[in-house]
C-alpha positions as a LaTeX table, in Angstrom:
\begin{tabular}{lrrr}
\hline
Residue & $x$ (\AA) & $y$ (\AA) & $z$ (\AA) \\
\hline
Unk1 & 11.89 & $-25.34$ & 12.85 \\
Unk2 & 15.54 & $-25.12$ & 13.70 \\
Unk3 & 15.67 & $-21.36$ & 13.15 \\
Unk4 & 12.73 & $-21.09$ & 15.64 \\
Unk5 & 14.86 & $-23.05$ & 17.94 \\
Unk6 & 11.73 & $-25.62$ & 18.43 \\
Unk7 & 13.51 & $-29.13$ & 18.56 \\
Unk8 & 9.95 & $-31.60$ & 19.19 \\
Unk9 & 8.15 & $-33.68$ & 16.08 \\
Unk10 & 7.41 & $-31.49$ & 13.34 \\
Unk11 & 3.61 & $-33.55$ & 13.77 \\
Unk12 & 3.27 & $-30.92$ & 16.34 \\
Unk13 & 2.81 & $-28.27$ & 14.10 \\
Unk14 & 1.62 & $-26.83$ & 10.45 \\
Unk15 & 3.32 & $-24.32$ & 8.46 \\
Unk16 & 1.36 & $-21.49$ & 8.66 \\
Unk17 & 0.86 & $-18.21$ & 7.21 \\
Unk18 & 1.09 & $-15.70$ & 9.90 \\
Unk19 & $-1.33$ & $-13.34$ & 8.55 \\
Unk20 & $-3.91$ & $-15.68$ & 6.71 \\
Unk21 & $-3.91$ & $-15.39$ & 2.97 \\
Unk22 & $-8.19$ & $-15.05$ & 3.53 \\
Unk23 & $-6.73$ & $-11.03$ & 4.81 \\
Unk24 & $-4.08$ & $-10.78$ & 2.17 \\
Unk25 & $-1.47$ & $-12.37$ & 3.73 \\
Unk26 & 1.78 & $-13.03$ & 1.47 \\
Unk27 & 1.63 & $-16.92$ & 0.57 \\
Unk28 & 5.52 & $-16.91$ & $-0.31$ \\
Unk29 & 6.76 & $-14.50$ & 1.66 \\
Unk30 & 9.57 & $-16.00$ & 4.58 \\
Unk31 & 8.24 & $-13.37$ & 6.91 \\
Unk32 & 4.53 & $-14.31$ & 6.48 \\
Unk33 & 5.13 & $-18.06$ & 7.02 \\
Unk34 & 6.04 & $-20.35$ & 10.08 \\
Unk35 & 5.44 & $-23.39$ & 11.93 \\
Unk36 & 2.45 & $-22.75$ & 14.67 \\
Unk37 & 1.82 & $-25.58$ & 17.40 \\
Unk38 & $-1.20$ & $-27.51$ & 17.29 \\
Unk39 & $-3.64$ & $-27.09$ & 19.22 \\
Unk40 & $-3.47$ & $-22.98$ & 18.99 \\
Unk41 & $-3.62$ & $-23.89$ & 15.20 \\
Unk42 & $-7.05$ & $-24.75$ & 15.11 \\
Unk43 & $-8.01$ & $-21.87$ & 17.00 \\
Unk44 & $-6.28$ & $-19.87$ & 15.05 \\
Unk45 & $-7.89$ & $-21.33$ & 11.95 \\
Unk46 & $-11.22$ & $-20.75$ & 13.70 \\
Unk47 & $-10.56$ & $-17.12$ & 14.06 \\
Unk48 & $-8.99$ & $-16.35$ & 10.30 \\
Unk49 & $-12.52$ & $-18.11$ & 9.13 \\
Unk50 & $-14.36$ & $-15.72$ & 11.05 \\
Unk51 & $-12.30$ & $-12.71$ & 10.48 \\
Unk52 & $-13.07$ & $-13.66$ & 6.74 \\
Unk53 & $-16.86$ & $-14.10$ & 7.19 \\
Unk54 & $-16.91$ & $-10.18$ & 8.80 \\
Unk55 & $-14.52$ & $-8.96$ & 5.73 \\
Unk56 & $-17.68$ & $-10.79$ & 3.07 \\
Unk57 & $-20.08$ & $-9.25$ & 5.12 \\
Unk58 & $-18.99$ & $-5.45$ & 4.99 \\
Unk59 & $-16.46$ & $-4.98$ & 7.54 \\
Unk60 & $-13.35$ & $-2.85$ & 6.49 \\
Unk61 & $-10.30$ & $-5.05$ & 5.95 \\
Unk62 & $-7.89$ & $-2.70$ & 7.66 \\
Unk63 & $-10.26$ & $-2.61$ & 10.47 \\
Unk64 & $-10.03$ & $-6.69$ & 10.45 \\
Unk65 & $-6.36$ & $-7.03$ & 9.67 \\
Unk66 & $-5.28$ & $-5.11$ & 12.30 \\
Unk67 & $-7.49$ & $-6.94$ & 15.04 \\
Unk68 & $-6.63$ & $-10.28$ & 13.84 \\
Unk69 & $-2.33$ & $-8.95$ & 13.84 \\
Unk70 & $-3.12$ & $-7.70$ & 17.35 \\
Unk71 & $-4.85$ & $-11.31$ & 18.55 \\
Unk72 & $-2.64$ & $-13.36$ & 17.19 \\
Unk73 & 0.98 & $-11.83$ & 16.12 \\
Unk74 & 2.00 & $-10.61$ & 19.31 \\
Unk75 & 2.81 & $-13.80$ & 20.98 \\
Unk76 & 4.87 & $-15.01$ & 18.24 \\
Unk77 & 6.12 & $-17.55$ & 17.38 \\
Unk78 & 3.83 & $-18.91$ & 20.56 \\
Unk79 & 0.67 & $-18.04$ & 19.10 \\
Unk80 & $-1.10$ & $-18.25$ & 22.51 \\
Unk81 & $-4.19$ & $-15.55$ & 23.11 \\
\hline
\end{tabular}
């Protein structure tokens, strides 16, 4: 939290992975991990469950990936949509 400069309770967030393992995120990787505020988190969690259901249902994973990076990477670290 200190290298993200965020200096509140660390209750207010979860470490996260940035792009959800579900899409073949990296689960060890530094870059691929990182403390996300609560509430976005449980939107966020909302949207890598559905993002997963479309990848078991036929969608391409690039196609998913890339939609799900767009949504929710390019606010980092403020996650916000």
């Amino acid at each position: 939290m200190q290298a993200e400069g965020l200096t509140d309770s660390p209750a207010n967030y979860e470490f996260d992975h940035r792009l959800p393992l579900e899409l073949g995120g990296a689960p060890s990787d530094p870059l691929n991990l990182s403390p996300q505020p609560h509430p976005e988190s449980f939107v966020k969690d909302t949207d890598e469950n559905r993002a997963k259901a479309r990848v078991c249902a036929g969608a391409d994973l690039r196609q998913v990936q890339a939609e799900f990076i767009q949504t929710w990477l390019g606010a980092y670290p403020t996650y916000k949509r």
